[in-house]
N, C-alpha and C positions, 0 to 999 in steps of 0.2 A: 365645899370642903377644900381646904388648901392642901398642898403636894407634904408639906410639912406634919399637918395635923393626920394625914390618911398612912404615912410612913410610923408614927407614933404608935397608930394601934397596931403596927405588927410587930411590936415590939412583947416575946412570948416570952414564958419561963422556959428552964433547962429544963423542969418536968412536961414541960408539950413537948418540946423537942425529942425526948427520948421515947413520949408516947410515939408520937406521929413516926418517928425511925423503926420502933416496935412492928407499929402494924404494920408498914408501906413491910418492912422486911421477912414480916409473916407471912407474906402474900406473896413472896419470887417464887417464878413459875418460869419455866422455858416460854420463849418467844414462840408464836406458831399463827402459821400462816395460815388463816381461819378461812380466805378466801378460796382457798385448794382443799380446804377438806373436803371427802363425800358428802358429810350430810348438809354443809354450804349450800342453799340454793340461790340463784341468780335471780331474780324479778325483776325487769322492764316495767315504769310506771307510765303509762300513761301523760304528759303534763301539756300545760298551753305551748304549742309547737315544738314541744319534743318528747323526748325519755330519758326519765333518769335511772340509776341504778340502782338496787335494792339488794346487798346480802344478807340473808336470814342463816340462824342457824338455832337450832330448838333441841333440846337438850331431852332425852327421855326422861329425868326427872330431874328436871332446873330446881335450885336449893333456892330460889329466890321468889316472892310472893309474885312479880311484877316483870312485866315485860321490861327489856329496857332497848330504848331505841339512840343513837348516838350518830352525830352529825362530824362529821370531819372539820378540819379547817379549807381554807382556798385551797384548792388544788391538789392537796395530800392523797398522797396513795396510799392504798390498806397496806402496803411496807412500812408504814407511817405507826401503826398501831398495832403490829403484832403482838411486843409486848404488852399492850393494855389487851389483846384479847387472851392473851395465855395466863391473866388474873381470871381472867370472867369464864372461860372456858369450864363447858358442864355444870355452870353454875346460874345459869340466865338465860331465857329465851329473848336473843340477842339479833337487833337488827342493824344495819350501817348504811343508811341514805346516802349517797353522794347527789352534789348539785350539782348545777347544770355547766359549772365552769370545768368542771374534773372530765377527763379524757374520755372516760368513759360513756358518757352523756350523748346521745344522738339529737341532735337539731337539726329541725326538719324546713327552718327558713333563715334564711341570711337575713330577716327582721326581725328575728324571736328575741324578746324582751331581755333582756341581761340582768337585771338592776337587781338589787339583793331583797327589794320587797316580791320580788317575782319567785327570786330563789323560796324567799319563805313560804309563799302560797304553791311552789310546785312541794315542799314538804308535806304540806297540810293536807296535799293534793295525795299523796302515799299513804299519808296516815291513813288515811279514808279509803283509799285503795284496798289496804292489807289489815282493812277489819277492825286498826286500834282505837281510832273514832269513837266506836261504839264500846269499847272497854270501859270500865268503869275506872283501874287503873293501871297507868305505865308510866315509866318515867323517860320523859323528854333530852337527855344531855347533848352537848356540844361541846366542840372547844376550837379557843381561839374564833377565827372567823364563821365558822360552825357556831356556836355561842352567837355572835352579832346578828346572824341571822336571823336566828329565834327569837333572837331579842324586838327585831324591827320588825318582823312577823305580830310578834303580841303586842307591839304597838300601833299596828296596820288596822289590827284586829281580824287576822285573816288565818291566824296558828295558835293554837292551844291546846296544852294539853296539862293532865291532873299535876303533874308536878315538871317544873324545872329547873335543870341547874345546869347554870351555864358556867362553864370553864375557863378562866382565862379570858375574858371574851374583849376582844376589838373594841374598842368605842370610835375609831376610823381605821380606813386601810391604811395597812404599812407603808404599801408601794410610795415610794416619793414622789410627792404631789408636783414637782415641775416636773417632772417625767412622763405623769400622766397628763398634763395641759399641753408640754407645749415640743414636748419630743413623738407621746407614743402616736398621737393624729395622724403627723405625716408620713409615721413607716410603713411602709408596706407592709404584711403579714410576713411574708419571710424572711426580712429585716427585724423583726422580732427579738430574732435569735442572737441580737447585737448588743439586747437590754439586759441578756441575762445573768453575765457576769455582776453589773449593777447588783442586781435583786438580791442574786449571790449573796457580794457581800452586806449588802443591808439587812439580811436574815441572819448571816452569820456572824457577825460584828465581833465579839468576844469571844463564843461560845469556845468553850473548852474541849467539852465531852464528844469523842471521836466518831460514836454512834448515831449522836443525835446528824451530825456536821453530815454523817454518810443520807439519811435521810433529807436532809433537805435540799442535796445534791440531786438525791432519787426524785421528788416534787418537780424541780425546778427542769431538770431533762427531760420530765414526760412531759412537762407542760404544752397542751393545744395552745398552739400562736393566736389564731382565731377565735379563741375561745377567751384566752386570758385577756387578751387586749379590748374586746368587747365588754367584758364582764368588768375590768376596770375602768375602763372609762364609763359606767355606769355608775361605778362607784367613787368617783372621785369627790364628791360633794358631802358623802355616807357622814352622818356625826351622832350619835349615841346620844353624846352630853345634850341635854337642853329638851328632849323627848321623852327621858325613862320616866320623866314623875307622869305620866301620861298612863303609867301602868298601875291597873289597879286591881293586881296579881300577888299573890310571895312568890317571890323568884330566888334561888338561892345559888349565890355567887360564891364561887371556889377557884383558891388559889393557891399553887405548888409553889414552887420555882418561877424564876426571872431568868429572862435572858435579854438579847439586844431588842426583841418586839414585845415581851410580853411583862413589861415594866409593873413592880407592885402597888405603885400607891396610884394604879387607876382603879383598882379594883376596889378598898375600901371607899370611894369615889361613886362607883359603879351603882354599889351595892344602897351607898346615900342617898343618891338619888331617886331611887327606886323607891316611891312609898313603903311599901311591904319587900322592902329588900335583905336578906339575912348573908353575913360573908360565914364563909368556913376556911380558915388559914391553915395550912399541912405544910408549911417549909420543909422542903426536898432539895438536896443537888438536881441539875439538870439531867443527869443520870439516870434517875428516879421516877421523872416527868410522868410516863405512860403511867408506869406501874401504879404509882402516886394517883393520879385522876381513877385509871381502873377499881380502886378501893374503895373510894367515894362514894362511884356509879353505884357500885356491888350494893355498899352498904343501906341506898337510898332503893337500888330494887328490892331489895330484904324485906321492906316494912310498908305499911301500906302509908298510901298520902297522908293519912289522918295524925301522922306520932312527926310529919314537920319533918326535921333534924333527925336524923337518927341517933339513938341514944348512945352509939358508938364511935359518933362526932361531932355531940352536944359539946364537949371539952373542948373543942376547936373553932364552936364560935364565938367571934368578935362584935359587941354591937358596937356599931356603925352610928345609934342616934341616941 
């Protein structure tokens, strides 16, 4: 599918538009930091030469059928996602994986594997940990490079779960690829900290909206030197395209908002590719972003695997073939 043909089908009516502004606006909730609540618990998993981090948080009577488990992007901190959890909040027994690039992550050897198919199998490697495994169902989300993970996972064939939707998802890293051949090798890890304004501004490019711009500030300063630079140069070869028909899944690709990394016409792209691929389109300001994905998640833990799409964002799919 060409850049031209994939921009074509997100071409919507004013009545999606108004739909999708309905909901995403039904849904504003205060921002809340899910990570300091009481009934937040902490979990340590387990993984091949390390630990990753696990927040749960279980609602006394979650409004929703289905677990819902959600993967971050690189490096994001849960400041990243407050607002998508203050949609979901009381309404989901909610978990947030972090991989093994995020601060949080204990590595337990200076050879532990980086590479994002490692990352997949240390998720798979939690699911089975915290019991969802054996669930009959829950729902899988990501976003952004959270998303590519899963994706490379289920085409490993080493992560799976009843349902996935991946958000936004990566099809290569951002980070710019002469940066990572032929600068990041020879820095030192504390020379690191020379890259960052780069990254800076390659995340932030246009971006408008002042909250998001605060957030990716907050990513980019907590960043493990040692961690990011290992974990990219693991991934500098990472490519999406030319692997998803390999998947012989439904996967369901969902897209908000653009910005300078998370460009729209790879995702009807994405989702082509994908034998059993379904897109769901919700155009949001970048404002929106969290809130926007958290609707989604919600609406997909609502129903069980078997109803697909849920019927409250069947009007938002675009087929793709």
């Amino acid at each position: 599918m060409r850049e031209q043909q994939a921009l074509q089908l997100l071409e919507i009516s004013d009545e999606q538009l108004a739909a999708v502004e309905a909901m995403v606006q039904s849904a504003a909730r205060e921002s809340i930091q899910f990570w300091k609540l009481p009934p937040c618990e902490e979990i340590y998993i387990p993984v091949e030469d390390a630990e990753i981090r696990v927040l749960h948080i279980r609602p006394e009577r979650p409004a929703a059928r289905r677990p819902l488990v959600f993967i971050p992007g690189w490096g994001v901190i849960p400041e990243g996602f407050a607002e998508l959890y203050g949609v979901i909040h009381g309404q989901a027994d909610f978990y947030y994986i972090e991989t093994r690039e995020k601060g949080s992550s204990r590595i337990h050897s200076k050879r532990a594997d980086m590479s994002v198919s490692q990352s997949a199998r240390d998720i798979q490697a939690a699911l089975d940990s915290l019991g969802l495994s054996k669930l009959d169902d829950f729902v899988l989300a990501g976003s952004c490079w959270g998303s590519a993970t899963i994706l490379q996972g289920v085409i490993d064939g080493s992560l799976d779960a009843p349902t996935v939707v991946a958000i936004d998802p990566m099809h290569s890293l951002w980070f710019p690829k002469w940066l990572l051949r032929y600068v990041s090798p020879i820095l030192p890890i504390p020379a690191v900290n020379l890259l960052k304004p780069i990254l800076r501004n390659a995340l932030l490019g246009d971006m408008e909206e002042e909250a998001q711009k605060k957030r990716v500030d907050a990513f980019i300063d907590a960043a493990d030197n040692w961690k990011w630079k290992k974990s990219a140069a693991g991934a500098i070869d990472f490519e999406l395209y030319g692997k998803l028909s390999r998947v012989d899944k439904e996967i369901f690709v969902f897209n908000g908002s653009v910005d300078k990394i998370h460009e729209n016409a790879n995702y009807p792209q994405i989702a082509y590719e994908l034998p059993k691929g379904r897109l769901i389109y919700m155009p949001v300001h970048e404002s929106q972003r969290e809130r926007c994905m958290a609707v989604a998640c919600l609406e997909f833990a609502k129903v069980k695997r078997e109803k697909g799409v849920p019927a409250s964002l069947a009007r938002f799919e675009i087929a793709v073939r």
